[in-house]
mmCIF file as Biopython writes it, N, C-alpha, C and O atoms, coordinates in Angstrom:
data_model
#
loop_
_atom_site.group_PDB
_atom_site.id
_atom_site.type_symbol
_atom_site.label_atom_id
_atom_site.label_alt_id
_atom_site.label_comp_id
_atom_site.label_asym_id
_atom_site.label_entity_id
_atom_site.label_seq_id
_atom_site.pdbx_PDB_ins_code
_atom_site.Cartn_x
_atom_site.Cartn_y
_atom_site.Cartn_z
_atom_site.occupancy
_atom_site.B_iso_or_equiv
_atom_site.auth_seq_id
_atom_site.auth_asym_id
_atom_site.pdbx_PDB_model_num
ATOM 1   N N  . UNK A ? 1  ? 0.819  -1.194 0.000   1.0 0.0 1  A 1 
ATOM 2   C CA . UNK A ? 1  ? 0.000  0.000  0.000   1.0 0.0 1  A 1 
ATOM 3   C C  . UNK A ? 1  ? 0.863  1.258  0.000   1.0 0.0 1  A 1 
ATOM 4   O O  . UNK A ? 1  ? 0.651  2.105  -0.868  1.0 0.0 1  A 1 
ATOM 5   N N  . UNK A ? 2  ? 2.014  1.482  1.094   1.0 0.0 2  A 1 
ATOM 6   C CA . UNK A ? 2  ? 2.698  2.232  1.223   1.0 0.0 2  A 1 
ATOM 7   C C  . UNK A ? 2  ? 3.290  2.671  -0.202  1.0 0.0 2  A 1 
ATOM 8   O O  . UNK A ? 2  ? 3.172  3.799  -0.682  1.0 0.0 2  A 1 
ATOM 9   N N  . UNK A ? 3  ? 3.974  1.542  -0.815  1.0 0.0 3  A 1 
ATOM 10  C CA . UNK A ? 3  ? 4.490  1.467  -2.227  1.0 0.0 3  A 1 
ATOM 11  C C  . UNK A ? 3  ? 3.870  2.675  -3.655  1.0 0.0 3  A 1 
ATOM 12  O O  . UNK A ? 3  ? 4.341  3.461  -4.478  1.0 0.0 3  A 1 
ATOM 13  N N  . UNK A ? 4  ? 2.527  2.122  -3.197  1.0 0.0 4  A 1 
ATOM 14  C CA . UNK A ? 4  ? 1.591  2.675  -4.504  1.0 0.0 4  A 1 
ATOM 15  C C  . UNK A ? 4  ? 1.371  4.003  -4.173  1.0 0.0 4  A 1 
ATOM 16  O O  . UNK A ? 4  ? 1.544  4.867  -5.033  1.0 0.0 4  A 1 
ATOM 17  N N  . UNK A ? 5  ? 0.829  4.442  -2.465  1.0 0.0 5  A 1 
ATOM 18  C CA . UNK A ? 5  ? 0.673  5.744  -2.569  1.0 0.0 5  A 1 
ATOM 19  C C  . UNK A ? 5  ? 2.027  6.318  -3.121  1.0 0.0 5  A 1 
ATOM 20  O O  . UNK A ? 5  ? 1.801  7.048  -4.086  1.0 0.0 5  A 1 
ATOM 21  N N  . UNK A ? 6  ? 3.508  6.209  -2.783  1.0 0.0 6  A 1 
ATOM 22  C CA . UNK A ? 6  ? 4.785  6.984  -3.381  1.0 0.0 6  A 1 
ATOM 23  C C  . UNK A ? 6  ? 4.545  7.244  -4.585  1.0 0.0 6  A 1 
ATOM 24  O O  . UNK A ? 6  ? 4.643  8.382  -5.044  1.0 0.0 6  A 1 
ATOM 25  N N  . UNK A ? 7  ? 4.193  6.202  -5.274  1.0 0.0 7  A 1 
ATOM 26  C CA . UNK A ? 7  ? 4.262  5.458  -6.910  1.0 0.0 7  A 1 
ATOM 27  C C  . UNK A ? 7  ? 3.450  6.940  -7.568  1.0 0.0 7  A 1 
ATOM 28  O O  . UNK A ? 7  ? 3.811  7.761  -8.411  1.0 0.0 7  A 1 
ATOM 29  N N  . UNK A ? 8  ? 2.150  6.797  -6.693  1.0 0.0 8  A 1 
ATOM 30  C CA . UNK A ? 8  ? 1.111  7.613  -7.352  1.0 0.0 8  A 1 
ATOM 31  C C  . UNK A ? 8  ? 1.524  9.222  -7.195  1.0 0.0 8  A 1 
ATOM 32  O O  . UNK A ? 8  ? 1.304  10.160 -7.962  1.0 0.0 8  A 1 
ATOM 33  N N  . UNK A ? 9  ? 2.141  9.185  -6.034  1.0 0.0 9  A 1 
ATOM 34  C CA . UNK A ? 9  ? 2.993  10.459 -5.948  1.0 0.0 9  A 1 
ATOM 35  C C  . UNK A ? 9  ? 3.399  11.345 -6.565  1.0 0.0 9  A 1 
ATOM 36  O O  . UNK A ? 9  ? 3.044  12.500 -6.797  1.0 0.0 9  A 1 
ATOM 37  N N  . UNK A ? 10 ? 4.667  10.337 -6.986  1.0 0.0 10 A 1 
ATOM 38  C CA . UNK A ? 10 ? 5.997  10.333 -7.905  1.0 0.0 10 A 1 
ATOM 39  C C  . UNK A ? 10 ? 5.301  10.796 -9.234  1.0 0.0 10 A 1 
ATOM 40  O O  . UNK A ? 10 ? 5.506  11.873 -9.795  1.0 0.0 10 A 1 
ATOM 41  N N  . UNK A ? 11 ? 4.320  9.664  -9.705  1.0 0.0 11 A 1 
ATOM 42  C CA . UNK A ? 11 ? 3.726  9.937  -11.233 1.0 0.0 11 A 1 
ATOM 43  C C  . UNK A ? 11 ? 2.801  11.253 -11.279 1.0 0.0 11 A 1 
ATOM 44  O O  . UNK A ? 11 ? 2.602  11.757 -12.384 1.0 0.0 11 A 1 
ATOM 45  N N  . UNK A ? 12 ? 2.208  11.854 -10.096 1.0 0.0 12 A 1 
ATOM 46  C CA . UNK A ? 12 ? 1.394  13.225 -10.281 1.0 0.0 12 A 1 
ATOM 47  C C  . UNK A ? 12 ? 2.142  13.967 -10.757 1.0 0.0 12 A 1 
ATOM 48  O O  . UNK A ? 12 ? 2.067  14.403 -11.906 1.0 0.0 12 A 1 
ATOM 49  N N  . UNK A ? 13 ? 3.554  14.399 -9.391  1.0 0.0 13 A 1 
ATOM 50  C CA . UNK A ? 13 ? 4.352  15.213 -9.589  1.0 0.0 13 A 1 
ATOM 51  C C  . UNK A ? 13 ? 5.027  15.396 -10.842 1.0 0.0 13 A 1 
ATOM 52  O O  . UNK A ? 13 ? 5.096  16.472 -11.436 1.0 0.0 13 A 1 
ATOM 53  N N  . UNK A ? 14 ? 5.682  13.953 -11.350 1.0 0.0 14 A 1 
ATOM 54  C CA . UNK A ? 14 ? 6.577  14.320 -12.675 1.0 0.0 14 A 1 
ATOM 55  C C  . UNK A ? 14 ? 5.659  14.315 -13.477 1.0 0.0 14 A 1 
ATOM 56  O O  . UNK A ? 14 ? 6.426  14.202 -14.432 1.0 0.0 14 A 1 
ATOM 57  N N  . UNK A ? 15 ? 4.539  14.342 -14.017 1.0 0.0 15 A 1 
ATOM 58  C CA . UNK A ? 15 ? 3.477  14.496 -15.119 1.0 0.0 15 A 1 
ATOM 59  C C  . UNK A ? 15 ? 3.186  15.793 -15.242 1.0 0.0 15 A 1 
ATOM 60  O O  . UNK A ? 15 ? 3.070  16.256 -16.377 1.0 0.0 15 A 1 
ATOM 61  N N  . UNK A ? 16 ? 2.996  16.705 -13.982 1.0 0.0 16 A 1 
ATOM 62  C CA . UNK A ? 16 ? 2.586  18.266 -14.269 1.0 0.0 16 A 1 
ATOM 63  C C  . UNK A ? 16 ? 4.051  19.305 -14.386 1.0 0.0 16 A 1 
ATOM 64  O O  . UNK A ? 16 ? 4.948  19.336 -13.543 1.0 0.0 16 A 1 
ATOM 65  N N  . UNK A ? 17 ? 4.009  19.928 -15.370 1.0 0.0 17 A 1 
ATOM 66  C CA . UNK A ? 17 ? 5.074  20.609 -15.574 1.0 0.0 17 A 1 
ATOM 67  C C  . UNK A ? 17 ? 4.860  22.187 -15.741 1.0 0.0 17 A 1 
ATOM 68  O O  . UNK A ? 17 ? 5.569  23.118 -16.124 1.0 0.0 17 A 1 
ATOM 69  N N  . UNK A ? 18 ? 3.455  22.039 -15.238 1.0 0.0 18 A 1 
ATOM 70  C CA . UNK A ? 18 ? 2.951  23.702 -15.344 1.0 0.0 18 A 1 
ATOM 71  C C  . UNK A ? 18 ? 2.550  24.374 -17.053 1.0 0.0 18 A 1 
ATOM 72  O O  . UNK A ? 18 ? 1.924  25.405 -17.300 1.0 0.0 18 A 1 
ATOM 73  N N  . UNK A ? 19 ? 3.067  23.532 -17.894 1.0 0.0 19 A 1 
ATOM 74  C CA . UNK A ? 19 ? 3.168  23.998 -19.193 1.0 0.0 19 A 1 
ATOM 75  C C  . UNK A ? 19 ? 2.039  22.963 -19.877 1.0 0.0 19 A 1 
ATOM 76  O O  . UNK A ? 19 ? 1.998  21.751 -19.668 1.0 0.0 19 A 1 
ATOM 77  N N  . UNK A ? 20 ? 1.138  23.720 -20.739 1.0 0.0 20 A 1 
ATOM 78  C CA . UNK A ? 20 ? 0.117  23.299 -21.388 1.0 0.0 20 A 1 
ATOM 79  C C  . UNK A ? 20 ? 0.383  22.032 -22.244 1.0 0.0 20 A 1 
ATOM 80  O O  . UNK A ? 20 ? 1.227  22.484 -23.018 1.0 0.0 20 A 1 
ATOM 81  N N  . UNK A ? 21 ? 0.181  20.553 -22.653 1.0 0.0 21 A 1 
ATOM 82  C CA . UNK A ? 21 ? 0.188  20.298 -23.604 1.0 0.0 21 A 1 
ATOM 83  C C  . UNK A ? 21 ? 0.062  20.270 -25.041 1.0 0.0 21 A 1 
ATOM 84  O O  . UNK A ? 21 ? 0.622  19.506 -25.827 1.0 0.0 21 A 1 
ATOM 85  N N  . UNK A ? 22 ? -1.014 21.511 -25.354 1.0 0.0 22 A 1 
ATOM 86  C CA . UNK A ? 22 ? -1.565 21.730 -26.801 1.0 0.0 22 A 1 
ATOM 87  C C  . UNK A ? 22 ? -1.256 23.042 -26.818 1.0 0.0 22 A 1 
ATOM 88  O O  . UNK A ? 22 ? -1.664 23.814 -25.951 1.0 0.0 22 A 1 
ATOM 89  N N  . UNK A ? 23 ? -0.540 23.383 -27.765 1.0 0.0 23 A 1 
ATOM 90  C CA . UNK A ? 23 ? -0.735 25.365 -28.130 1.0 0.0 23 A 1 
ATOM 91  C C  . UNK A ? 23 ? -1.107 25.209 -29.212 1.0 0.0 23 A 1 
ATOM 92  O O  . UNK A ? 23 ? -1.029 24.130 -29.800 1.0 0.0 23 A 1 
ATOM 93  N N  . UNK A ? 24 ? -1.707 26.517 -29.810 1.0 0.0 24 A 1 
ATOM 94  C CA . UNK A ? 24 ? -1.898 27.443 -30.830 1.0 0.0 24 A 1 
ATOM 95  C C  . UNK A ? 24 ? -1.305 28.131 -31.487 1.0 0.0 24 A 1 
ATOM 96  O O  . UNK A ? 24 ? -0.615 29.111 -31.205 1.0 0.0 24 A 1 
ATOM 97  N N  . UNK A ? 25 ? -1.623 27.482 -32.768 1.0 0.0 25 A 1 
ATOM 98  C CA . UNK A ? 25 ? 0.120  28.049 -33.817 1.0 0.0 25 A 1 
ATOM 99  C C  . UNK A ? 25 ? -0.803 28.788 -35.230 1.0 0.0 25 A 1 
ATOM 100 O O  . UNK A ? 25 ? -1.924 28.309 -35.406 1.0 0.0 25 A 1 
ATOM 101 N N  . UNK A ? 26 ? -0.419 29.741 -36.052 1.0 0.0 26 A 1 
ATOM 102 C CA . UNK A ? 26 ? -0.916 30.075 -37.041 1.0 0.0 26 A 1 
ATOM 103 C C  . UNK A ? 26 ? -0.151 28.962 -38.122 1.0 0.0 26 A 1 
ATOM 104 O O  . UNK A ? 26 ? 0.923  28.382 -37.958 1.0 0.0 26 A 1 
ATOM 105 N N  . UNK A ? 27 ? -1.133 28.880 -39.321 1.0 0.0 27 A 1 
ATOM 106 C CA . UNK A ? 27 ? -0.631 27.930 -39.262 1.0 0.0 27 A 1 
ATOM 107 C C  . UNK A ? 27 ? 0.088  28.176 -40.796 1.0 0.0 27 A 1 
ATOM 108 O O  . UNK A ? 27 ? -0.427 27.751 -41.830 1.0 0.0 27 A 1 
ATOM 109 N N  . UNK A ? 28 ? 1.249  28.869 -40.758 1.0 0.0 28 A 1 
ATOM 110 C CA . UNK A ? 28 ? 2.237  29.680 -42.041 1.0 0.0 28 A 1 
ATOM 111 C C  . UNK A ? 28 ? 3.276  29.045 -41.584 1.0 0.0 28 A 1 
ATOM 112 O O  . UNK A ? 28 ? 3.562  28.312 -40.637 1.0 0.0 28 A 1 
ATOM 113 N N  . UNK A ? 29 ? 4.077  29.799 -43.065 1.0 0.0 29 A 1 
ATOM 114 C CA . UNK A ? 29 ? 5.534  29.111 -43.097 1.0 0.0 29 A 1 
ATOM 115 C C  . UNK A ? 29 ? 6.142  29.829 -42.380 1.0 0.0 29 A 1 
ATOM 116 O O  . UNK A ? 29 ? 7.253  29.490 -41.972 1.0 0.0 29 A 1 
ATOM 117 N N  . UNK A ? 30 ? 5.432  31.310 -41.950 1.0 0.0 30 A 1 
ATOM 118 C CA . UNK A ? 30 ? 6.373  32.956 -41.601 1.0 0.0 30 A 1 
ATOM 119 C C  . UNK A ? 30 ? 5.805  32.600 -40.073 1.0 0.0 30 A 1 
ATOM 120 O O  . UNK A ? 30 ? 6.365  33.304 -39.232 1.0 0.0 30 A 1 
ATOM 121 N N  . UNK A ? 31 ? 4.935  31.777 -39.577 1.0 0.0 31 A 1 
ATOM 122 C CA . UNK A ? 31 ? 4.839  31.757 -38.225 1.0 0.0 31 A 1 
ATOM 123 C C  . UNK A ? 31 ? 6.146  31.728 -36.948 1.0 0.0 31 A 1 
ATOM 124 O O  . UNK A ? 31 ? 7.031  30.900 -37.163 1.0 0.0 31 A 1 
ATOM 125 N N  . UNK A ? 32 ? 6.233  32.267 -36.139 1.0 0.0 32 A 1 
ATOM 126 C CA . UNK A ? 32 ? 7.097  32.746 -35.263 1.0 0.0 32 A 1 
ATOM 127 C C  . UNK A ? 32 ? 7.278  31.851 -33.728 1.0 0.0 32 A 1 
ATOM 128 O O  . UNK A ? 32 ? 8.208  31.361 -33.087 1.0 0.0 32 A 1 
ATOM 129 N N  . UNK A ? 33 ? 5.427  32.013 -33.566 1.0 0.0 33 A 1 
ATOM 130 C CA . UNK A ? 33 ? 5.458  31.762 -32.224 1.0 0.0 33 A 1 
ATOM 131 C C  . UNK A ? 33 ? 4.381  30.992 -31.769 1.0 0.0 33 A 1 
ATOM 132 O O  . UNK A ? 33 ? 3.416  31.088 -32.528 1.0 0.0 33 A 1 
ATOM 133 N N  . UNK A ? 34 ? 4.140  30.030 -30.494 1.0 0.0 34 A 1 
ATOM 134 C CA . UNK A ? 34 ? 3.001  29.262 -30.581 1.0 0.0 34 A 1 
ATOM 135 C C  . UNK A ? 34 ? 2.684  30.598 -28.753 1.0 0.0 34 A 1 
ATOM 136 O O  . UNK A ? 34 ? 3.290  31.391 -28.033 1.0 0.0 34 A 1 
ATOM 137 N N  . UNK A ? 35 ? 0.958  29.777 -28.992 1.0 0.0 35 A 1 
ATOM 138 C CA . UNK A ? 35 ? 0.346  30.525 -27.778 1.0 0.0 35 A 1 
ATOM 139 C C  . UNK A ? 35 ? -0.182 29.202 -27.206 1.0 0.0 35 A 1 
ATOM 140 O O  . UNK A ? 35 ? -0.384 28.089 -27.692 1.0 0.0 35 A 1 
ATOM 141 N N  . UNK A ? 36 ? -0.329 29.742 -26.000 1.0 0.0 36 A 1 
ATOM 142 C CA . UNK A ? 36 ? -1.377 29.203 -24.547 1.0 0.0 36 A 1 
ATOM 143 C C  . UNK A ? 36 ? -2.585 28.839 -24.827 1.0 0.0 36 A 1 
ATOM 144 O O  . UNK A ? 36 ? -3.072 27.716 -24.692 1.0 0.0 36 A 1 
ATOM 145 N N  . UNK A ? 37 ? -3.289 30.210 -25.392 1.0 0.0 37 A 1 
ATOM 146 C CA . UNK A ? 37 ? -4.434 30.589 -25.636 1.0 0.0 37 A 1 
ATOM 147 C C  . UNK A ? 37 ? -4.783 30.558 -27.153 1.0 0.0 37 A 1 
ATOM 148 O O  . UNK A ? 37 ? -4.029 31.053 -27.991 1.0 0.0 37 A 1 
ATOM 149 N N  . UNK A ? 38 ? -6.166 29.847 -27.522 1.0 0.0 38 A 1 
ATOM 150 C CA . UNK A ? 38 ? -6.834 29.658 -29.052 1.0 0.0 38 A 1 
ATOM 151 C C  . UNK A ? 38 ? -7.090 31.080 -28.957 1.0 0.0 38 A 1 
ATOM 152 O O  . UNK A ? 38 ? -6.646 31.551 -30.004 1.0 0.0 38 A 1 
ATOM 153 N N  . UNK A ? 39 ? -7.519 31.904 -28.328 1.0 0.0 39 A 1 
ATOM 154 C CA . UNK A ? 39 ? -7.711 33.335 -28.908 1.0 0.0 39 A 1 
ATOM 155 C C  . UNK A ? 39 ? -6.988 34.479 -28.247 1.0 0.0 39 A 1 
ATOM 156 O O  . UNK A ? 39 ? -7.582 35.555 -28.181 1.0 0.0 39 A 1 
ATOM 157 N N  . UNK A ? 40 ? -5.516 34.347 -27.643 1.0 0.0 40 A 1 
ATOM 158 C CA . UNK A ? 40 ? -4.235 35.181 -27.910 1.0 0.0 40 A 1 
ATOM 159 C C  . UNK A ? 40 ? -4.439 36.463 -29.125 1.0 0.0 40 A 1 
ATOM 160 O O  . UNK A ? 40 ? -4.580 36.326 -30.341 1.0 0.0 40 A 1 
ATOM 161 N N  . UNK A ? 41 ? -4.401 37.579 -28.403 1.0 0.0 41 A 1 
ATOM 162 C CA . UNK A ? 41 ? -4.383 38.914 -29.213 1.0 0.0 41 A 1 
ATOM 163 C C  . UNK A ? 41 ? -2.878 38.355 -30.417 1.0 0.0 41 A 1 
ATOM 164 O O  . UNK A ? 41 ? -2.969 38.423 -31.642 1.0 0.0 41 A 1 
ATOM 165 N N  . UNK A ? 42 ? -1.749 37.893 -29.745 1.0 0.0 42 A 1 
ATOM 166 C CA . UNK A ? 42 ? -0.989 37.632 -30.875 1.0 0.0 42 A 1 
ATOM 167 C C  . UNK A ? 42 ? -1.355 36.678 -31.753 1.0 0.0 42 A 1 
ATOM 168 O O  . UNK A ? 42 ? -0.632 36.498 -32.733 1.0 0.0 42 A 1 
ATOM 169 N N  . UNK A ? 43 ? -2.257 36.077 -31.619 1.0 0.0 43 A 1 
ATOM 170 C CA . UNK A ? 43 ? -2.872 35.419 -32.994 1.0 0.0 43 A 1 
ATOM 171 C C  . UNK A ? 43 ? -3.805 36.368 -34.237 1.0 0.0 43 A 1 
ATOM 172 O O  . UNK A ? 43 ? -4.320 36.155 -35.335 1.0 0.0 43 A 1 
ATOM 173 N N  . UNK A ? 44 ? -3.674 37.259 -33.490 1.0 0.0 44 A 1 
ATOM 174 C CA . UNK A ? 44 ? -5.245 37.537 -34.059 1.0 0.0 44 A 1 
ATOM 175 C C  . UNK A ? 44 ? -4.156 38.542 -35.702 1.0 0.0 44 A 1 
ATOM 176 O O  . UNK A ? 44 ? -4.818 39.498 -36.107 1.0 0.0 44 A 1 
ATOM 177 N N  . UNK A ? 45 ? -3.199 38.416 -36.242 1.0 0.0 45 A 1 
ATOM 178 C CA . UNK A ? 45 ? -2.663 38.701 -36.953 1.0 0.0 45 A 1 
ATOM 179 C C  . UNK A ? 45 ? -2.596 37.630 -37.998 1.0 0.0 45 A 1 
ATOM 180 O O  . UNK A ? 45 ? -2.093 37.938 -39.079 1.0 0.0 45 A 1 
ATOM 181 N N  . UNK A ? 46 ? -2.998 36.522 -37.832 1.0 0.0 46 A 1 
ATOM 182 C CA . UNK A ? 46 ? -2.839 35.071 -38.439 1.0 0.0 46 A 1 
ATOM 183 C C  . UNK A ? 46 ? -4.004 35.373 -39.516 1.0 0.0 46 A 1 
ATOM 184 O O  . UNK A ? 46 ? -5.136 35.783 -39.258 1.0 0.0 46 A 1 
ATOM 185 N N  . UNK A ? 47 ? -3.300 34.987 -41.157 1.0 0.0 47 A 1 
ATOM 186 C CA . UNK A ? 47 ? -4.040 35.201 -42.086 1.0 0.0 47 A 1 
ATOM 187 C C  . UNK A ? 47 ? -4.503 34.051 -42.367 1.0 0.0 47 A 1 
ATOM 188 O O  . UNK A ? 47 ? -5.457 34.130 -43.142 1.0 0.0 47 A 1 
ATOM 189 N N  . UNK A ? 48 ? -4.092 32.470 -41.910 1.0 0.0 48 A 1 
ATOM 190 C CA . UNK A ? 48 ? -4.231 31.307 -42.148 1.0 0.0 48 A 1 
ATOM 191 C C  . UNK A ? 48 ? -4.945 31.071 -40.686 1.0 0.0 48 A 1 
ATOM 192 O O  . UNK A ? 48 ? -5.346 31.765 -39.751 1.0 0.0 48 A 1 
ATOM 193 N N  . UNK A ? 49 ? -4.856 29.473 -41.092 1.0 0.0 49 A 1 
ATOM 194 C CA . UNK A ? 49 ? -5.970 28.788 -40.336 1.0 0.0 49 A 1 
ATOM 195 C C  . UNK A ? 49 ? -5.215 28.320 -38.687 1.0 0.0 49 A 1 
ATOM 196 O O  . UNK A ? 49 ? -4.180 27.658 -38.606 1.0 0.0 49 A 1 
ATOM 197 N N  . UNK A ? 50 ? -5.897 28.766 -37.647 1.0 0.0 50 A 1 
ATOM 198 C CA . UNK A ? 50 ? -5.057 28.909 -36.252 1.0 0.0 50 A 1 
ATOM 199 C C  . UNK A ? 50 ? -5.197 26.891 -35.804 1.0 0.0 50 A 1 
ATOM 200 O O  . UNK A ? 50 ? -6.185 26.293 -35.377 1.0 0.0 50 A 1 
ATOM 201 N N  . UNK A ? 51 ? -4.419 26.584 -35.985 1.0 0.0 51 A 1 
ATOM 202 C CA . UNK A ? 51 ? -3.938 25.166 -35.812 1.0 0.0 51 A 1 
ATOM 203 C C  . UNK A ? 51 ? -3.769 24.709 -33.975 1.0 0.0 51 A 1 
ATOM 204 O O  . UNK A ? 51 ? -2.896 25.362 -33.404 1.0 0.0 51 A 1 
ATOM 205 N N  . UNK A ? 52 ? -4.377 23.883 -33.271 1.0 0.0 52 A 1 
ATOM 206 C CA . UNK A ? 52 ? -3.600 23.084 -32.138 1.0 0.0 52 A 1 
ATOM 207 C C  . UNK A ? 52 ? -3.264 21.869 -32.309 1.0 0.0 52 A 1 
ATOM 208 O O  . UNK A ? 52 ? -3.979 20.925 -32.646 1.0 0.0 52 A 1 
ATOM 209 N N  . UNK A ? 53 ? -1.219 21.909 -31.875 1.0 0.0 53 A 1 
ATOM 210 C CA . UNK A ? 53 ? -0.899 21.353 -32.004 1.0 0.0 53 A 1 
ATOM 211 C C  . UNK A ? 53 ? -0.507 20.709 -30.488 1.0 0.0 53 A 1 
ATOM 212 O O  . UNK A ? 53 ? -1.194 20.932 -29.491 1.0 0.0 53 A 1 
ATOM 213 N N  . UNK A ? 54 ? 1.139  19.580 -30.483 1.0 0.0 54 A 1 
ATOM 214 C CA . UNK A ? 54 ? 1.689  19.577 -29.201 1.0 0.0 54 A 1 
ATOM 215 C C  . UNK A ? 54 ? 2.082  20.402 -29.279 1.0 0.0 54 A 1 
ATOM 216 O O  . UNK A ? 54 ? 2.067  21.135 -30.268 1.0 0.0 54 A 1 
ATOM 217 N N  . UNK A ? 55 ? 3.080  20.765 -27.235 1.0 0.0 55 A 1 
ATOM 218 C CA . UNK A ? 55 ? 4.230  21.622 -27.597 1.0 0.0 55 A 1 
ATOM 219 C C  . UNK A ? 55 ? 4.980  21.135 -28.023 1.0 0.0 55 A 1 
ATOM 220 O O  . UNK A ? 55 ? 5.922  21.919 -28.132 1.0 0.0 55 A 1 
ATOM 221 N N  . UNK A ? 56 ? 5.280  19.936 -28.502 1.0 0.0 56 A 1 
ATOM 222 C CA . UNK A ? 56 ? 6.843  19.516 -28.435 1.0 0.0 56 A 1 
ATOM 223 C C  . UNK A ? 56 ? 6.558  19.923 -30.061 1.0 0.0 56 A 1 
ATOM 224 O O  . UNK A ? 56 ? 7.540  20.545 -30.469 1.0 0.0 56 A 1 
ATOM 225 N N  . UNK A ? 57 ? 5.332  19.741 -31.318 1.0 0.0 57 A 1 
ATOM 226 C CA . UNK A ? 57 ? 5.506  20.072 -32.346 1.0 0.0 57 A 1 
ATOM 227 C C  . UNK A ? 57 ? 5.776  21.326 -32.791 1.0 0.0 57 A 1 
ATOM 228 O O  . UNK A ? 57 ? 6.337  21.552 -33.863 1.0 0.0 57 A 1 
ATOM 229 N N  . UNK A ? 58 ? 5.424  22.115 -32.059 1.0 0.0 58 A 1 
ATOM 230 C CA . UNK A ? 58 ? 5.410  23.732 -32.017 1.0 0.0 58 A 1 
ATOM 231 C C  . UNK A ? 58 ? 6.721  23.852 -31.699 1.0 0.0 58 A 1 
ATOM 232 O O  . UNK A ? 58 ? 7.249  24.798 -32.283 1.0 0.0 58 A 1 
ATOM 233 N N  . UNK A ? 59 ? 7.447  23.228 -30.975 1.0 0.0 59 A 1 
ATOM 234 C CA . UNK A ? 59 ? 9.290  23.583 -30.681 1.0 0.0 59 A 1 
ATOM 235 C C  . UNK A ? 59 ? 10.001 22.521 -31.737 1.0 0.0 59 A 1 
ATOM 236 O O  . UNK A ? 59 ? 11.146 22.626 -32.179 1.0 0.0 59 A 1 
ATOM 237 N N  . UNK A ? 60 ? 9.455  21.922 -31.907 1.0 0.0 60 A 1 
ATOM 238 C CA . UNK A ? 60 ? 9.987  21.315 -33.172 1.0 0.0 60 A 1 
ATOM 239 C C  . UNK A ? 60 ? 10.288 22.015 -34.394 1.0 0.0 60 A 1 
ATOM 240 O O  . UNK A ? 60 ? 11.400 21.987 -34.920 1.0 0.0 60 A 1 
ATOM 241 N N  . UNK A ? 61 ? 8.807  22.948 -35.062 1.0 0.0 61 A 1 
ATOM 242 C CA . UNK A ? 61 ? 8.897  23.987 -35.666 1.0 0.0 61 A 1 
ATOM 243 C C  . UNK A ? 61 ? 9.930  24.991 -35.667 1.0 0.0 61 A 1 
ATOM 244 O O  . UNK A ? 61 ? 10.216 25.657 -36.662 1.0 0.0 61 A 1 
ATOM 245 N N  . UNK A ? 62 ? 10.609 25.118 -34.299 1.0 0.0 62 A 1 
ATOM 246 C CA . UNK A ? 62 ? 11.498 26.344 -33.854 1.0 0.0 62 A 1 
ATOM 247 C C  . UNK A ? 62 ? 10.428 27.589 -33.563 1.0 0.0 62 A 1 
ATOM 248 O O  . UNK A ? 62 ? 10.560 28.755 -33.935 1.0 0.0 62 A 1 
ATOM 249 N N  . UNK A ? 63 ? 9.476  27.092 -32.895 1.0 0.0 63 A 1 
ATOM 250 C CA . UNK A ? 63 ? 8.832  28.645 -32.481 1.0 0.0 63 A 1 
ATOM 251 C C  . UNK A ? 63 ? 8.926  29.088 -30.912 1.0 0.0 63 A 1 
ATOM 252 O O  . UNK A ? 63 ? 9.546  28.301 -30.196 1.0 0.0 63 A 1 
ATOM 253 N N  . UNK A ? 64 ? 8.512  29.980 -30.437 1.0 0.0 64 A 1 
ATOM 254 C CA . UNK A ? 64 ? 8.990  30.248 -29.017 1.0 0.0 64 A 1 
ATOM 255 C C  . UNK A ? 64 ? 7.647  31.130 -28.921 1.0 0.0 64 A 1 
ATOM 256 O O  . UNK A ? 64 ? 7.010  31.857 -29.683 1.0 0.0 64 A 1 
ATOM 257 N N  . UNK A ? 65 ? 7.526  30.592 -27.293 1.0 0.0 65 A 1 
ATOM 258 C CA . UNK A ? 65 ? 6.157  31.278 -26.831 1.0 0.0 65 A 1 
ATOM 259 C C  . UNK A ? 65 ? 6.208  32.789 -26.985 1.0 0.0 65 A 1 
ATOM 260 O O  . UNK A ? 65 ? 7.220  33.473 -27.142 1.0 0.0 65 A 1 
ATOM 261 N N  . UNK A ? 66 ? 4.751  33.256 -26.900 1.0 0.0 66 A 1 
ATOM 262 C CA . UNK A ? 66 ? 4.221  34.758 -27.569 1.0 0.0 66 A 1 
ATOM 263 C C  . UNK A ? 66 ? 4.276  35.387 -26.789 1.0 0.0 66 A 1 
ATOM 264 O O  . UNK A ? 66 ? 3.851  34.835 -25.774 1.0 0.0 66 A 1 
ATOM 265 N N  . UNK A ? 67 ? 4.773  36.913 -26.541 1.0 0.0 67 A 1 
ATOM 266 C CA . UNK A ? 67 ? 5.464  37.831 -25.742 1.0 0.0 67 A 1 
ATOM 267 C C  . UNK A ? 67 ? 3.689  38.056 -24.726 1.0 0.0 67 A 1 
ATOM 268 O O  . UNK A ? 67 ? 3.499  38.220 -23.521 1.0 0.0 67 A 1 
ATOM 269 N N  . UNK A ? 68 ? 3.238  38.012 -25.259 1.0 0.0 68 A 1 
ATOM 270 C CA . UNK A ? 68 ? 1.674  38.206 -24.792 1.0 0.0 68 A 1 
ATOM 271 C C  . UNK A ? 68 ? 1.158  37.470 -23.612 1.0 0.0 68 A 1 
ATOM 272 O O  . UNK A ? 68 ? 0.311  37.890 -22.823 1.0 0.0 68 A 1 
ATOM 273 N N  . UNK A ? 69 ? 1.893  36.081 -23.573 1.0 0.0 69 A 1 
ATOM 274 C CA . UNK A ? 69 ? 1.373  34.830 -22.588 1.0 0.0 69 A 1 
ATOM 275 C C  . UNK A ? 69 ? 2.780  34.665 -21.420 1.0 0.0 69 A 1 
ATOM 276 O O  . UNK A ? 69 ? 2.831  33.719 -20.634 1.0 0.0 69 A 1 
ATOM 277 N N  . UNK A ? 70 ? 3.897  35.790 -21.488 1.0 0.0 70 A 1 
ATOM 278 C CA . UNK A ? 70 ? 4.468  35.410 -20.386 1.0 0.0 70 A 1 
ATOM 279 C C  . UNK A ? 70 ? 4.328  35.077 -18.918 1.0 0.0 70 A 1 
ATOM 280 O O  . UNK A ? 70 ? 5.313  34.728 -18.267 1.0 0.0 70 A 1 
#
């Protein structure tokens, strides 16, 4: 018993990382930056279609979060 509560612990803690799984990316070649938020004022410049992706695809891209969502 003792075991599992740690276990379950251990797995809360390292699972939350404070950082969203899915952002919001415009979805261009000239795109820059992914957001937090589906309706981020820095999206609202996006002439294409506003995409959610992972983060890890969005840093894959090479984009870096939006000065807007620090």
């Amino acid at each position: 018993m003792k075991k599992a509560v740690l276990l379950l612990v251990f797995v809360t803690l390292t699972s939350f990382n404070g950082i969203a799984d899915n952002v919001y990316i415009c979805n261009s070649k000239g795109a820059k930056k992914y957001h937090l938020k589906e309706f981020c004022r820095g999206l609202s410049a996006c002439k294409h279609e506003v995409i959610k992706v992972t983060l890890k695809e969005a840093k894959e891209r090479g984009l870096d979060l939006c000065g807007w969502e620090d």
